[in-house]
RORO-7919 format. One record per residue: residue in three letters; residue number from 0; x, y, z of N, C-alpha, C, O in turn. Coordinates in pm, 1 decimal. Example, Ala and Ser with C-alpha at 12.3 -4.5 7.8 and 13.67 -1.06 7.14 Angstrom:
BEGIN
ALA_0_1319.0_-569.0_780.0_1230.0_-450.0_780.0_1320.0_-330.0_780.0_1423.6_-331.9_846.5
SER_1_1285.0_-225.0_708.0_1367.0_-106.0_714.0_1290.0_3.0_787.0_1340.9_113.8_803.9
! end
This chain:
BEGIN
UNK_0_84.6_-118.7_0.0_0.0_0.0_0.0_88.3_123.9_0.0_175.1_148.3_83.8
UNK_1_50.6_209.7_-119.2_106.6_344.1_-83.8_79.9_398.2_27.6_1.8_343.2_105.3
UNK_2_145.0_526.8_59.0_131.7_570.1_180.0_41.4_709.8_117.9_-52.4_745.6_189.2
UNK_3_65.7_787.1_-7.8_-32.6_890.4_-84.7_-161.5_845.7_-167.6_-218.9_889.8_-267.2
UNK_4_-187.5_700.4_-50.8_-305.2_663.0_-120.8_-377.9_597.8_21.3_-480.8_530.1_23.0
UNK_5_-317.9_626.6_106.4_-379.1_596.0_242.9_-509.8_714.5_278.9_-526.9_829.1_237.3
UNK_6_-587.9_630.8_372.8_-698.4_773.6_433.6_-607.9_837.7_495.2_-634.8_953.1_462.0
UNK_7_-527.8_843.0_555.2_-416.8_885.8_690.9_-326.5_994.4_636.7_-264.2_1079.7_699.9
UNK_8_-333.2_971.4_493.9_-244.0_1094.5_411.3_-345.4_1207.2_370.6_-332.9_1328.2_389.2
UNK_9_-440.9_1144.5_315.3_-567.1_1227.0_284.7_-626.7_1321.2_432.4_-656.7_1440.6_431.4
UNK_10_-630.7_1249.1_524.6_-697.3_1311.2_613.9_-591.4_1422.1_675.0_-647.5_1527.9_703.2
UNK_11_-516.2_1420.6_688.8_-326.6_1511.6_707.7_-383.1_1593.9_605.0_-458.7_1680.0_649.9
UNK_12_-366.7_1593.3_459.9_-410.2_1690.4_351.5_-503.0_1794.9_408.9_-495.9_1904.5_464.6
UNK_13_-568.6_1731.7_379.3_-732.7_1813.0_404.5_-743.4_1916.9_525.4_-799.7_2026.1_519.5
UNK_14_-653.7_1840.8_678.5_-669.4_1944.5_800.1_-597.0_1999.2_776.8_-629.9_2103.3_833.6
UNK_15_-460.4_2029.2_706.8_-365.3_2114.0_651.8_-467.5_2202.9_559.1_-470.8_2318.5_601.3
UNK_16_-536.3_2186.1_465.8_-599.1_2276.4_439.2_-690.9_2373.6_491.5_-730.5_2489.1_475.6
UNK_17_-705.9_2265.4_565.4_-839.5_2343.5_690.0_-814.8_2463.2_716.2_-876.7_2565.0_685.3
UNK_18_-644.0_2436.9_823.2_-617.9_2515.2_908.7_-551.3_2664.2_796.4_-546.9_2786.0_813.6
UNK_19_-501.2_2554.4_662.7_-454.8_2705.6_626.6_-606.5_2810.8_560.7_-594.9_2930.0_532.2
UNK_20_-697.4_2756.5_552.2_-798.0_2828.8_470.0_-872.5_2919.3_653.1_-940.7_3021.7_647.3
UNK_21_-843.8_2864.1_762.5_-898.6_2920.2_899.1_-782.1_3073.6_907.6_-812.2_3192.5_898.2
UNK_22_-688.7_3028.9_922.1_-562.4_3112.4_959.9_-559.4_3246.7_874.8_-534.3_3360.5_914.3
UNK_23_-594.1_3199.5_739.2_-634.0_3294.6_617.0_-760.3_3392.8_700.4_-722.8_3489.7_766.5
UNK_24_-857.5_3370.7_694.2_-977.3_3399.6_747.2_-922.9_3498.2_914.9_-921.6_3621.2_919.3
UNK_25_-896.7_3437.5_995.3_-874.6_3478.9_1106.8_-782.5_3634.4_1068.6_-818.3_3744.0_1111.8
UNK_26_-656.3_3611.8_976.8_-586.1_3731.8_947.8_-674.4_3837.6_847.1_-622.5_3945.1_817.1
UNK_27_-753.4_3817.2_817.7_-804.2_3883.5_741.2_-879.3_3956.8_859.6_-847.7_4073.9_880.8
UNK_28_-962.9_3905.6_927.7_-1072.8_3974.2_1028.5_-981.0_4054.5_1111.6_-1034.2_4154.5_1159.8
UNK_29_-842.7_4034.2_1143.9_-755.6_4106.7_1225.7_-738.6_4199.9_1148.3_-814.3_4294.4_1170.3
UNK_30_-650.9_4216.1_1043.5_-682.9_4313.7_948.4_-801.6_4443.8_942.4_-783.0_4562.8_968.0
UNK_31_-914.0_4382.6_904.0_-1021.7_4439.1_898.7_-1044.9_4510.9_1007.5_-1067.3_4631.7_1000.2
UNK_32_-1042.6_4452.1_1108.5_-1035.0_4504.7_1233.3_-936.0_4655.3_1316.9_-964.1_4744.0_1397.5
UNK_33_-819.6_4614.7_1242.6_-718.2_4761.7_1234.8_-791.8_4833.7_1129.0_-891.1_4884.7_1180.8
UNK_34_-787.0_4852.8_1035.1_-808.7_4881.2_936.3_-928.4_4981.7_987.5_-902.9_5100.3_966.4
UNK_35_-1052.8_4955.5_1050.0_-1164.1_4990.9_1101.1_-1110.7_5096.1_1176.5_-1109.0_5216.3_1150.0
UNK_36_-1058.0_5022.9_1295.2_-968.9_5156.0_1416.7_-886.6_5224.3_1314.3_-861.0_5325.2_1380.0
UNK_37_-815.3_5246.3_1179.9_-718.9_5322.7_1117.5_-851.7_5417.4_1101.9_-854.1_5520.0_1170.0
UNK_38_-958.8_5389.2_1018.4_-1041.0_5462.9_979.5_-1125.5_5547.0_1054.1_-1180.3_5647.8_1009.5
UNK_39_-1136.6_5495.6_1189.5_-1174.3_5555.6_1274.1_-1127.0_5694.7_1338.7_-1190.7_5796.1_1366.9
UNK_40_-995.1_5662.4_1351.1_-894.0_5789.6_1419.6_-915.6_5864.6_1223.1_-988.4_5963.5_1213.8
UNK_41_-878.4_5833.1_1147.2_-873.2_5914.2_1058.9_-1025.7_6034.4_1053.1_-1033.9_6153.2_1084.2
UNK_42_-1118.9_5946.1_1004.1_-1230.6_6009.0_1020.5_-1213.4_6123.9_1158.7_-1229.8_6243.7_1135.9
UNK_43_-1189.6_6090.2_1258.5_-1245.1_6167.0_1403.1_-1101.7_6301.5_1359.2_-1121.2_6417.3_1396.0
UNK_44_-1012.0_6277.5_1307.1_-927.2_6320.5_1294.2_-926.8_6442.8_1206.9_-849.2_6538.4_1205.4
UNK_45_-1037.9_6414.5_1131.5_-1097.2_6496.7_987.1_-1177.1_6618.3_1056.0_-1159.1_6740.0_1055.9
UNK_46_-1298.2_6511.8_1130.4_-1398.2_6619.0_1213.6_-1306.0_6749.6_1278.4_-1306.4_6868.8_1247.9
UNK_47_-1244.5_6690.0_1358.8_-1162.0_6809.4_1474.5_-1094.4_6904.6_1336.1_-1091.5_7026.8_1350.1
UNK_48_-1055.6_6859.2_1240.0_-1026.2_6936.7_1157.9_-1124.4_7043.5_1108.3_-1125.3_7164.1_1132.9
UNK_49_-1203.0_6973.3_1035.9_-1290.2_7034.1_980.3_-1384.5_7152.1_1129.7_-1423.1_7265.5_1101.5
UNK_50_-1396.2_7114.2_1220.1_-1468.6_7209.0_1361.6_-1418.8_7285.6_1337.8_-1475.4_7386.5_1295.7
UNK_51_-1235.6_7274.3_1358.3_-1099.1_7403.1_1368.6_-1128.2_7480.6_1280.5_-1131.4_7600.9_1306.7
UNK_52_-1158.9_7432.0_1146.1_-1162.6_7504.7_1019.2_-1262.9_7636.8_1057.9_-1230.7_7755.3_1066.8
UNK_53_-1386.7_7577.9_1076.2_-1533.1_7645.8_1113.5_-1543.1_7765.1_1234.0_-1601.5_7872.8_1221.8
UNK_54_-1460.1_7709.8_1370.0_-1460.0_7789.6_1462.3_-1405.1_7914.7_1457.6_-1437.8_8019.1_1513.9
UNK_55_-1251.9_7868.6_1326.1_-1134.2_7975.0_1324.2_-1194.9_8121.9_1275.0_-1151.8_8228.7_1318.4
UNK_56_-1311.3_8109.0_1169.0_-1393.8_8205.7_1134.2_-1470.1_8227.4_1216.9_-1550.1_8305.7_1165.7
UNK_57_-1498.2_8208.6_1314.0_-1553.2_8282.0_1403.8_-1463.6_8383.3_1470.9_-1501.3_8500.4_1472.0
UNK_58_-1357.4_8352.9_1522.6_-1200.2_8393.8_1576.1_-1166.5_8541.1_1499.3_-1161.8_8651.6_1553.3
UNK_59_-1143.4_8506.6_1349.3_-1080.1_8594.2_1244.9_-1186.4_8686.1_1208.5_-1149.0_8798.9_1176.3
UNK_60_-1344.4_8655.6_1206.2_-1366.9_8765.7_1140.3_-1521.1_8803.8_1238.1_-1610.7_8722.3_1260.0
UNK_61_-1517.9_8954.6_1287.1_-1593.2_9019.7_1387.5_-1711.8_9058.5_1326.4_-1798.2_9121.8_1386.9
UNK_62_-1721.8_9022.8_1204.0_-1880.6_9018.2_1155.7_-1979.3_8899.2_1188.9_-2093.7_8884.4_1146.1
UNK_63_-1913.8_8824.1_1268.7_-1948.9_8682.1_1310.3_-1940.3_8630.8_1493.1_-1963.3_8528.9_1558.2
UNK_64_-1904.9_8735.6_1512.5_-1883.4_8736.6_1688.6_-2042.1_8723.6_1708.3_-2080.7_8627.2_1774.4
UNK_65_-2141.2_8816.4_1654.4_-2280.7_8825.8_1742.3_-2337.0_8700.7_1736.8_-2436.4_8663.0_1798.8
UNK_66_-2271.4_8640.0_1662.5_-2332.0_8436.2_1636.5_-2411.7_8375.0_1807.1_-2521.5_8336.0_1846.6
UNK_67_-2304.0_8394.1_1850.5_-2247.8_8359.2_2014.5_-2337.3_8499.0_2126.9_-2346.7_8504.5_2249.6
UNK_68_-2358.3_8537.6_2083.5_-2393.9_8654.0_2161.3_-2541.1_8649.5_2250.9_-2632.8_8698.6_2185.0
UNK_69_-2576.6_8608.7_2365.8_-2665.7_8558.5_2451.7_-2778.5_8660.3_2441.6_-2895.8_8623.8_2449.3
UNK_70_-2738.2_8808.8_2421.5_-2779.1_8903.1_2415.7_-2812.1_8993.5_2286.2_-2842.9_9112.7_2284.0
UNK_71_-2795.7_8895.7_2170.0_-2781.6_8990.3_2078.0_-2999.8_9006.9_1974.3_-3105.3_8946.7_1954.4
UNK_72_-2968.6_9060.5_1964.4_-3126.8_9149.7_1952.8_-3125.6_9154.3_1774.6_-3082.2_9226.2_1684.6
UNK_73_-3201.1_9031.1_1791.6_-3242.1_8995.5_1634.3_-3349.8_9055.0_1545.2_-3368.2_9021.1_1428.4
UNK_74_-3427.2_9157.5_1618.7_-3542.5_9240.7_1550.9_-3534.1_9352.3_1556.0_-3628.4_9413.7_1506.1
UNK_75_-3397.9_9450.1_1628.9_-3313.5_9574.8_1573.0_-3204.3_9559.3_1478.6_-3163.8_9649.9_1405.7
UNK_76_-3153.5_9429.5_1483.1_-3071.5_9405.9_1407.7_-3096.2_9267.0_1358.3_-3060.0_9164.3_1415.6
UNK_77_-3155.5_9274.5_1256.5_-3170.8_9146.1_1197.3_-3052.7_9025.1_1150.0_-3006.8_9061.1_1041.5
UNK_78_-3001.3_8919.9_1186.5_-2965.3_8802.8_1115.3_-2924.5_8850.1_937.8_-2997.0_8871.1_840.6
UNK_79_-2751.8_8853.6_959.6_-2667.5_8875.3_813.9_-2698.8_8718.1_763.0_-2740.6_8606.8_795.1
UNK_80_-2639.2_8809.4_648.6_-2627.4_8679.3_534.6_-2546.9_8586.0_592.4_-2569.2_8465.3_601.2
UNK_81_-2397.4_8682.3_654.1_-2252.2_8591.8_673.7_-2333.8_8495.1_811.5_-2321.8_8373.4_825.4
UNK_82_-2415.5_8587.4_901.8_-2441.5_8498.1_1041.1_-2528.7_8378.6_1001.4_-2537.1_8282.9_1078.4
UNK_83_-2588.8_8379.8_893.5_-2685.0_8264.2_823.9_-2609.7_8183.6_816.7_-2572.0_8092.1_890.0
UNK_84_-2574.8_8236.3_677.7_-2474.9_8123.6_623.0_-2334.4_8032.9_737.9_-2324.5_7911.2_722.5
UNK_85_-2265.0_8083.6_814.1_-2176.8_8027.2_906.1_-2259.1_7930.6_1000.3_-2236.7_7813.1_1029.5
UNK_86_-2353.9_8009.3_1036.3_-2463.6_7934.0_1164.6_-2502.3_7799.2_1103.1_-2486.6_7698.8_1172.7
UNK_87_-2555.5_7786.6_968.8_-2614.8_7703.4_874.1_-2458.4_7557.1_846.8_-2468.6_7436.4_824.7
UNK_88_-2343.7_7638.7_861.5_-2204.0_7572.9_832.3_-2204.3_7507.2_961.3_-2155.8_7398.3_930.4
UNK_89_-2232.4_7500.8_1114.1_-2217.4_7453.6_1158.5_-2309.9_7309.0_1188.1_-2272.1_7199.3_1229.1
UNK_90_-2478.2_7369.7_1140.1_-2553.1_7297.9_1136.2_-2528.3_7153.7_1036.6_-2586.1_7047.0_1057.3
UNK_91_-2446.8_7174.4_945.4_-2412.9_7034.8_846.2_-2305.7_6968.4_900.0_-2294.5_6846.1_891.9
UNK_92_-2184.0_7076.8_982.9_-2093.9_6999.6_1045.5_-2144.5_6938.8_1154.4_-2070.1_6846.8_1188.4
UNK_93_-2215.0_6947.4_1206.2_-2281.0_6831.7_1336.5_-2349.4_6751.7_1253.6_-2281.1_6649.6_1246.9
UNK_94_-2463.2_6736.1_1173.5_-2504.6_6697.9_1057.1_-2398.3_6529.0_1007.7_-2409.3_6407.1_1021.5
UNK_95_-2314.9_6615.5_955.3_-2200.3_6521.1_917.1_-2155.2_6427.9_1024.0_-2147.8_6307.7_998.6
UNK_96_-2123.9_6474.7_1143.6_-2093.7_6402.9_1251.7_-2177.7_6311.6_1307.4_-2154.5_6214.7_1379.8
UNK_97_-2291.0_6361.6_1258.0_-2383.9_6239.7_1344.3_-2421.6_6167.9_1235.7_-2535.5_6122.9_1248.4
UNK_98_-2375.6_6144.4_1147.7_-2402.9_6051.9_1044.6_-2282.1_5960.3_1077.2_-2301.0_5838.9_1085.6
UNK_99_-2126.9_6027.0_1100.8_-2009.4_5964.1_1096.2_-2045.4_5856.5_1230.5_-2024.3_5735.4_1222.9
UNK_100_-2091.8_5910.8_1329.5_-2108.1_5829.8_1471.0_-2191.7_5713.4_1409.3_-2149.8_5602.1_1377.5
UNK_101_-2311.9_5759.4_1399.4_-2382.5_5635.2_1394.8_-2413.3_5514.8_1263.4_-2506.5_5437.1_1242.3
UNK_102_-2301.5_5541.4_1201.1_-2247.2_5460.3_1089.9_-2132.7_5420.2_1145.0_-2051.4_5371.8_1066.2
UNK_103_-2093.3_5427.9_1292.0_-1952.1_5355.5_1345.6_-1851.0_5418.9_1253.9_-1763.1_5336.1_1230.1
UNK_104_-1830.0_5529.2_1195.4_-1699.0_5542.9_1101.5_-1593.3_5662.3_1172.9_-1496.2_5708.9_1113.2
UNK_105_-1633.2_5699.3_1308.9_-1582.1_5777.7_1386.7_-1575.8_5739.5_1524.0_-1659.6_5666.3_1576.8
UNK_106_-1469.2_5792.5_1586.9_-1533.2_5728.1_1762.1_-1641.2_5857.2_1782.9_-1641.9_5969.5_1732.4
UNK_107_-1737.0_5787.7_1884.9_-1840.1_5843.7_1958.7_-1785.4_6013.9_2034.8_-1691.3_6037.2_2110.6
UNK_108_-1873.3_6093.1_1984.4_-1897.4_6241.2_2004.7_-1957.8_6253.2_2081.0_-2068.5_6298.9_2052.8
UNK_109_-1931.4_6224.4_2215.2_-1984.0_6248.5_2339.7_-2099.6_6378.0_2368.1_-2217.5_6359.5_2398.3
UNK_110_-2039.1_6499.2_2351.7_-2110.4_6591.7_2374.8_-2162.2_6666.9_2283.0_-2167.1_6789.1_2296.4
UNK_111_-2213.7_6595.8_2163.9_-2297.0_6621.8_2040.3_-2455.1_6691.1_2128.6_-2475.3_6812.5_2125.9
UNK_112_-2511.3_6636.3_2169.8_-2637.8_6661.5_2255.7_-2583.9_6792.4_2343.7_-2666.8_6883.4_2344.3
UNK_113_-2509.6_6809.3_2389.0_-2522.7_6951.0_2453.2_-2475.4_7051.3_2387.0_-2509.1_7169.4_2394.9
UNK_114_-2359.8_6980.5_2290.5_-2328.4_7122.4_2182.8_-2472.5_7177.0_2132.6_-2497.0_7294.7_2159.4
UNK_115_-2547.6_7119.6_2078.4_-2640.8_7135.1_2002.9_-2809.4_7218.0_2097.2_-2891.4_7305.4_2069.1
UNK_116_-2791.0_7148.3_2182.1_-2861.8_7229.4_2313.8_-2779.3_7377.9_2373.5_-2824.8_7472.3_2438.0
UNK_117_-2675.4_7357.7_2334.0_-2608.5_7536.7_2396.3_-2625.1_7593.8_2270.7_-2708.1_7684.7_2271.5
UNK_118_-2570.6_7569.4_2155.8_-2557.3_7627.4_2044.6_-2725.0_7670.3_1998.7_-2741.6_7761.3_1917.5
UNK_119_-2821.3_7610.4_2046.9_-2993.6_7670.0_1985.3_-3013.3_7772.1_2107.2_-3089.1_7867.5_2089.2
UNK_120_-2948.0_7756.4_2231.7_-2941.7_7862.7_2346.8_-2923.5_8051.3_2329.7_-2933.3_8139.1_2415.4
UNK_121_-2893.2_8059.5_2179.0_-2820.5_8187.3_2153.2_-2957.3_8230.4_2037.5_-2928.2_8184.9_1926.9
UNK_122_-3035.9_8272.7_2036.1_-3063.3_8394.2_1948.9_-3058.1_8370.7_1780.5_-3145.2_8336.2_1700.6
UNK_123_-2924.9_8403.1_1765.7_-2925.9_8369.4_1604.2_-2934.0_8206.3_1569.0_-3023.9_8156.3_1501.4
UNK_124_-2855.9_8155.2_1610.6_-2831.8_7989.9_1574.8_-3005.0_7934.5_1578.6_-3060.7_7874.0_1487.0
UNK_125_-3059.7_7970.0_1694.9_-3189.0_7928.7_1685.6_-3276.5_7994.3_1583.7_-3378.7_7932.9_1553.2
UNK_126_-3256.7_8090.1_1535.7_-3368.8_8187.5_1446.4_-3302.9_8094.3_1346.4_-3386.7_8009.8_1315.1
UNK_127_-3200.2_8076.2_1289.8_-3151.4_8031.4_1181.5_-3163.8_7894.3_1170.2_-3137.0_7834.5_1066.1
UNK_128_-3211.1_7829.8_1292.6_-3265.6_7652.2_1251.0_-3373.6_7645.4_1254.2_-3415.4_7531.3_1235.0
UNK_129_-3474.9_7748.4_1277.3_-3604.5_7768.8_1190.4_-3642.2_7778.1_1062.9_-3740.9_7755.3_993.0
UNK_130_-3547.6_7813.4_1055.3_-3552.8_7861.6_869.5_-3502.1_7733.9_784.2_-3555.5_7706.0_676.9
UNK_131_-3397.5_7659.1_837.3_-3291.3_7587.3_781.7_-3311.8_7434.4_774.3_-3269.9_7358.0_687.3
UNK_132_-3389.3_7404.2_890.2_-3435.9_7262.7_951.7_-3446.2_7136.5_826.2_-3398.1_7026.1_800.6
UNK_133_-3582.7_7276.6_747.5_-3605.2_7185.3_688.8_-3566.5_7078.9_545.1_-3602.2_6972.8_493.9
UNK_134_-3456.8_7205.7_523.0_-3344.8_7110.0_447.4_-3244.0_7012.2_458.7_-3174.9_6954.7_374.6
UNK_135_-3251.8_7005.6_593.6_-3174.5_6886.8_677.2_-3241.5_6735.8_666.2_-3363.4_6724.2_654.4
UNK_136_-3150.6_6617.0_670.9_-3220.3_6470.1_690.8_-3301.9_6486.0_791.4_-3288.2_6569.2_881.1
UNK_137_-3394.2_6402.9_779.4_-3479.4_6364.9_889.7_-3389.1_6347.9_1020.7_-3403.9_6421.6_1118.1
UNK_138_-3284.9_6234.8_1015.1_-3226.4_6193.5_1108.8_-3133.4_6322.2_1164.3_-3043.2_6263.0_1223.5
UNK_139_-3119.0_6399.5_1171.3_-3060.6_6517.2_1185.5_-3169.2_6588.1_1249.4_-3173.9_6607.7_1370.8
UNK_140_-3249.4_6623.2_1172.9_-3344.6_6696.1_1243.2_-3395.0_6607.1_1387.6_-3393.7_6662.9_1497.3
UNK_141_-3425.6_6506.6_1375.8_-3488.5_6429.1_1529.8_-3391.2_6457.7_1621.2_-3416.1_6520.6_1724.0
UNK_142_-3247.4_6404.0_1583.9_-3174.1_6430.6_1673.7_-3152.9_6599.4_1765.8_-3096.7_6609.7_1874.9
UNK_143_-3180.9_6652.7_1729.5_-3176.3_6809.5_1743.1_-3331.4_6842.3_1799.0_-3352.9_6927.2_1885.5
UNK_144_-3423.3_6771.0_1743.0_-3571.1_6837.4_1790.2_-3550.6_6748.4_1915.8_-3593.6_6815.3_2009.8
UNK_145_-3506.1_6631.7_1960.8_-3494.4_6557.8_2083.3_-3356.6_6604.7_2176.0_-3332.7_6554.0_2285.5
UNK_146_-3306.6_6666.2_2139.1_-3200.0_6747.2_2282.5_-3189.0_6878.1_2286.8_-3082.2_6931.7_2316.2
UNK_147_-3312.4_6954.4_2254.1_-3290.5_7119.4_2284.8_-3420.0_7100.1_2389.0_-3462.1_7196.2_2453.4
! end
């Protein structure tokens, strides 16, 4: 009797294949698995970028200070174009973020719910998500009509 014609060779074959077609599989999910956390820090990495980007115009240019302003008096002085439009820039960047969270493609934004509850706290931001709402996803909008 051959010995490459035994069950005993065959059965050796086959769990050799096993294990290499498992081992394959297993490195791949490890992989995938970094790969996920790479994308993760990248993404979260983007956001803080992209915030910096958004806030810095607030910083640089004083046609945009009354954004923030607890006190500022929206029916002597009506809501600019620039305070629209920036106020409206922040509304897609949370927007964006809460799409990134709950598609897992970012780590978790802890204080999304109170940004969004201080930020409707001011005067303009709130006059301006009256107007704006309704061009937003649904899922955007709930989130926001459920934490102010």
């Amino acid at each position: 009797m051959n010995i490459f014609e035994s069950d005993w060779f065959e059965f050796i074959f086959q769990l050799i294949q096993s294990l290499g077609i498992i081992i394959t599989l297993v490195i791949t999910i490890v992989n995938l698995l970094k790969n996920n956390k790479y994308l993760k820090s990248s993404n979260s990495l983007m956001i803080t970028q992209n915030h910096r980007e958004i806030w810095i115009n607030i910083l640089n240019n004083d046609d945009l200070k009354r954004v923030f302003d607890k006190n500022a008096d929206i029916v002597s002085t009506p809501v600019t174009e620039k305070e629209h439009y920036f106020t409206n820039m922040i509304f897609l960047h949370m927007s964006s973020c809460l799409k990134m969270c709950n598609s897992k493609s970012c780590f978790q934004i802890e204080g999304m719910k109170n940004d969004i509850k201080d930020i409707l706290s001011y005067p303009i931001p709130n006059f301006v998500w009256t107007s704006v709402y309704k061009y937003h996803d649904k899922e955007f909008v709930d989130f926001v009509m459920h934490n102010i």
